[in-house]
C-alpha positions as CSV (number, residue, x, y, z in Angstrom):
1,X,70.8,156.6,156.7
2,X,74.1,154.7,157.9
3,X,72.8,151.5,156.7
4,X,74.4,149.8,153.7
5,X,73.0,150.5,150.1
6,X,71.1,147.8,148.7
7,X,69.6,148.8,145.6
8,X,71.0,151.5,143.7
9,X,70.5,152.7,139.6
10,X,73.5,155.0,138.6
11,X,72.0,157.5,135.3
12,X,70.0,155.0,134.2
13,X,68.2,155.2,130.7
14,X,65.4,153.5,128.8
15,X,63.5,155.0,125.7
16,X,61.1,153.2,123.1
17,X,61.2,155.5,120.1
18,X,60.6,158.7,120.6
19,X,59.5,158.5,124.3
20,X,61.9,158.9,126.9
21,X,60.8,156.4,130.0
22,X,63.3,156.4,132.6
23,X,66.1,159.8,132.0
24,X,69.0,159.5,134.0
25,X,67.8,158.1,137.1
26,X,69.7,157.8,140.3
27,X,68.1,155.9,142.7
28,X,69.3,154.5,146.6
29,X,67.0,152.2,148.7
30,X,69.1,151.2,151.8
31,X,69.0,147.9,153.6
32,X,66.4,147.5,155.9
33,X,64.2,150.3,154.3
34,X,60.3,149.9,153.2
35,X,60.3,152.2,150.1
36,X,57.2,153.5,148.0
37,X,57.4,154.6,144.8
38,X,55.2,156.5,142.9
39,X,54.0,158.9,140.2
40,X,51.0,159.5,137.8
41,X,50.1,157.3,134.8
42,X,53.0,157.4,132.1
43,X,55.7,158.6,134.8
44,X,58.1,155.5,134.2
45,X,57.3,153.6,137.2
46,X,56.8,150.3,135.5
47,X,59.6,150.5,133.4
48,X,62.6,151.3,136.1
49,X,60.5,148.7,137.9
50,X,61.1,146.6,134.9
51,X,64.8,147.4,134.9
52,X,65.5,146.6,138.6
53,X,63.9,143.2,138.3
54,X,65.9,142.3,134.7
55,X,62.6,141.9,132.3
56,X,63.8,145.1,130.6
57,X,67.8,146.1,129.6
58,X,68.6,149.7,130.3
59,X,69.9,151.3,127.2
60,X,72.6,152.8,129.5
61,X,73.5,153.3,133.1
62,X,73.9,151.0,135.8
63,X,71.7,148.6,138.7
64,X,73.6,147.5,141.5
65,X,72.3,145.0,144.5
66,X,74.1,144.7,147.4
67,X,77.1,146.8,145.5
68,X,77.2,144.2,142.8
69,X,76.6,145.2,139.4
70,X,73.7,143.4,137.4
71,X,72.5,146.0,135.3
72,X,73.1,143.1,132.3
73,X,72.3,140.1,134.9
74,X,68.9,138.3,133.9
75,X,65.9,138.3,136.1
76,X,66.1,134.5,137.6
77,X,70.3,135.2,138.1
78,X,69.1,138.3,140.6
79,X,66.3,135.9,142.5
80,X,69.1,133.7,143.0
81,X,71.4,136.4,144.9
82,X,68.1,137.0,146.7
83,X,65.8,139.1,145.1
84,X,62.0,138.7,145.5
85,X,59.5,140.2,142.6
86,X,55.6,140.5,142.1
87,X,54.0,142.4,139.3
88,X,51.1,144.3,138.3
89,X,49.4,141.0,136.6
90,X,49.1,138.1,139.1
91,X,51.9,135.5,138.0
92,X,50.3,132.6,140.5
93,X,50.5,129.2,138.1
94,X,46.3,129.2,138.2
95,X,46.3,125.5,137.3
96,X,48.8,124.4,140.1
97,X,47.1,123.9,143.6
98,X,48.3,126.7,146.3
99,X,50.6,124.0,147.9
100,X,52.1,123.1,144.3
101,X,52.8,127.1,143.7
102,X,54.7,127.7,147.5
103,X,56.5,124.6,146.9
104,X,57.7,126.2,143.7
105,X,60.0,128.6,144.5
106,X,61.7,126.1,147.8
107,X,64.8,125.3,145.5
108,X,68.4,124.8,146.7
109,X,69.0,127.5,144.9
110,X,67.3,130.0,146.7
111,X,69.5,132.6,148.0
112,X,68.9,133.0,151.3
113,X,68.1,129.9,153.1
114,X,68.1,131.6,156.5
115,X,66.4,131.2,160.0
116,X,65.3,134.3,159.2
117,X,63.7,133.6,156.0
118,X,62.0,130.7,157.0
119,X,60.3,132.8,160.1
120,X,59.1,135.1,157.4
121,X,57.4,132.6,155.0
122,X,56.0,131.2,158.3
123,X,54.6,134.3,159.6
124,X,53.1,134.9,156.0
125,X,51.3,131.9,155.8
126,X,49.7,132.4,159.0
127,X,48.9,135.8,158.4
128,X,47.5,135.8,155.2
129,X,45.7,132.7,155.9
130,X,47.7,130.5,153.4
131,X,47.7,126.4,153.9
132,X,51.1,125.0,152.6
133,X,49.2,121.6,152.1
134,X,46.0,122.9,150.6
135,X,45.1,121.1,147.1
136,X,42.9,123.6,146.1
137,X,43.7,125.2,142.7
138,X,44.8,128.9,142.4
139,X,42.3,129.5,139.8
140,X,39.7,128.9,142.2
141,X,40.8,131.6,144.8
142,X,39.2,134.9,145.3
143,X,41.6,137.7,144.3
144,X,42.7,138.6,147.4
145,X,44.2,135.5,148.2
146,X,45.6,135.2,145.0
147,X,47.4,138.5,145.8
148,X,48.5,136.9,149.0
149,X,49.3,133.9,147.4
150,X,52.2,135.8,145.2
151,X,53.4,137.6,148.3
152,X,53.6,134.4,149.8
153,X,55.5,132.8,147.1
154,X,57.7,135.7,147.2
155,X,58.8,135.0,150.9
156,X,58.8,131.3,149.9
157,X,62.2,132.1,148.6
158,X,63.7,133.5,151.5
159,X,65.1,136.8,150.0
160,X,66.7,139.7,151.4
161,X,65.2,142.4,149.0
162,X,61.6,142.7,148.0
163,X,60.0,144.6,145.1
164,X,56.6,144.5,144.9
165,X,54.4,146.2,142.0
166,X,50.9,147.2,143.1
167,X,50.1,144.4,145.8
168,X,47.2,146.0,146.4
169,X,45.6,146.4,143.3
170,X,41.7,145.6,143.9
171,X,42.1,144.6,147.0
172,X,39.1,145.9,149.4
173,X,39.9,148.7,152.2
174,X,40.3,145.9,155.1
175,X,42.6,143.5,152.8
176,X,44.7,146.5,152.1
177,X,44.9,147.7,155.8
178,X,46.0,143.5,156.3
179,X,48.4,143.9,153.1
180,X,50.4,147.1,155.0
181,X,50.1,145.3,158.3
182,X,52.1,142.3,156.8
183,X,54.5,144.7,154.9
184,X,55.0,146.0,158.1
185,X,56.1,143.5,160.3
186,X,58.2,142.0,157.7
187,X,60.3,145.0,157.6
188,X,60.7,145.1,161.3
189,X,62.5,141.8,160.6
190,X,64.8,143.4,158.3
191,X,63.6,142.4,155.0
192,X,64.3,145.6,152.3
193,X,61.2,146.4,150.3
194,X,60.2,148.1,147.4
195,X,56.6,149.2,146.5
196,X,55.2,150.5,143.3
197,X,51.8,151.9,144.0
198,X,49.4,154.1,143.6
199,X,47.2,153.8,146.5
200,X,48.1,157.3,149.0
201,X,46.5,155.4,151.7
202,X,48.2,152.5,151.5
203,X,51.4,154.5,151.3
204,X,50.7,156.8,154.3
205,X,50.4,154.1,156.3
206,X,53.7,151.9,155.3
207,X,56.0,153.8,153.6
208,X,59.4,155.5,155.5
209,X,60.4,157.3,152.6
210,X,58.7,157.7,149.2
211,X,60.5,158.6,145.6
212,X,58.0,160.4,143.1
213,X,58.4,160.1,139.6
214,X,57.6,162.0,136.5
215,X,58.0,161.9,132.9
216,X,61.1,159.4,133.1
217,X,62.8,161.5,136.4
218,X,63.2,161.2,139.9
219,X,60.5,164.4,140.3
220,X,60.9,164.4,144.9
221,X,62.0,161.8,147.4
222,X,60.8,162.1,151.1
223,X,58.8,161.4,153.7
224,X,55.2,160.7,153.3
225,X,54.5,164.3,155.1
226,X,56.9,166.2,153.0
227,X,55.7,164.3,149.6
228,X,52.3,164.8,150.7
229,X,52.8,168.5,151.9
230,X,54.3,169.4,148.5
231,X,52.8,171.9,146.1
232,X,55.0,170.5,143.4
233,X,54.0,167.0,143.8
234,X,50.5,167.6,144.2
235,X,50.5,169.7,140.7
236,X,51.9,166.8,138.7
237,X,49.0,164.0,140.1
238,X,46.1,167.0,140.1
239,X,47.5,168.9,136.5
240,X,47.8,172.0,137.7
241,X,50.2,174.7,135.4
């Protein structure tokens, strides 16, 4: 790709004791790009997921965003230079209202306080069926629309790169299918996204380019046809020797 780089992890390395989670990783998503990542259970996803977004240090190596390096750069330093995160448990403030939690992340010091970004929050709302003004408490949302309710929160902050871990997590077949459709046409705009998942379906259907992990490595990178095509890659999910 001739686009610029806006994510990149240079030999990056985490262990916890004796288990090696993320080996030397090198790892490019360019701007513009809708990226899946995945891998079975145990293949470091969550933690170089965990790096990227600043809740975990790397014990060595480096994260760049938009060729800046914030490999030591806290989480809420990389939202403000326009990074947008969800993770694999719902982080919705449950006691707030839905208007009180997209009102949330609205600050001045949001990064990226485009036309652009505002026509994505917009078109988010309306998609995923999401009332700016509604009063009703998160906690009282079904989990679908608390899923959509994080996206939305996401976009709320107008950033330029998304990473997003499972959004589809126990969602049903037709809420998924609206999910990728979203995904979709926000990457169309432009926006750079990252997805940790492990739904193939889901990942057929959105992804340009998917990285497979395993045991701490970047195992294959690809397109959905060659990842899916692979002997290799189908051994590590299925346990064949």
């Amino acid at each position: 790709m001739d686009t610029p780089i806006i994510l990149e992890t240079r030999s990056l390395n985490k262990r916890f004791g004796g288990v090696t989670a993320a080996d030397g990783v090198n790892f490019k998503v360019h701007d513009g790009e809708l990226r899946c990542m995945i891998g079975p259970n145990g293949a470091g996803k969550s933690t170089l997921f965990s790096m990227l977004c600043g809740i975990q240090s790397a014990d060595s190596g480096q994260i760049f965003i938009a060729g800046r390096d914030v490999t030591r750069m806290e989480a809420f330093r990389r939202v403000q230079l326009g990074v947008g995160l969800t993770f694999q448990n719902n982080r919705a403030f449950h006691e707030l209202s839905v208007r009180d939690n997209l009102a949330i992340p609205r600050t001045p010091t949001s990064a990226a306080s485009s036309d652009a970004g505002a026509a994505r929050f917009a078109y988010v709302l309306e998609a995923f069926g999401l009332d700016p003004s509604d009063d009703t408490r998160a906690a009282e949302l079904s989990h679908n629309q608390l899923q959509w309710l994080e996206i939305a929160m996401v976009l709320a902050g107008h950033p330029n790169l998304v990473l997003l871990d499972e959004p589809t997590a126990g969602l049903a077949s037709d809420e998924t299918s609206q999910t990728a459709e979203v995904l979709q046409h926000l990457n169309t705009t432009g926006l750079t996204i990252v997805v940790v998942e492990h739904d193939m379906a889901f990942v057929r259907e959105v992804a340009q380019t998917v990285t497979v992990l395993h045991q701490g490595q970047i195992f294959a990178e690809g397109t959905v046809a060659e990842i899916t095509s692979s002997e290799q890659v189908k051994s590590i999910y299925l346990g064949k020797a």
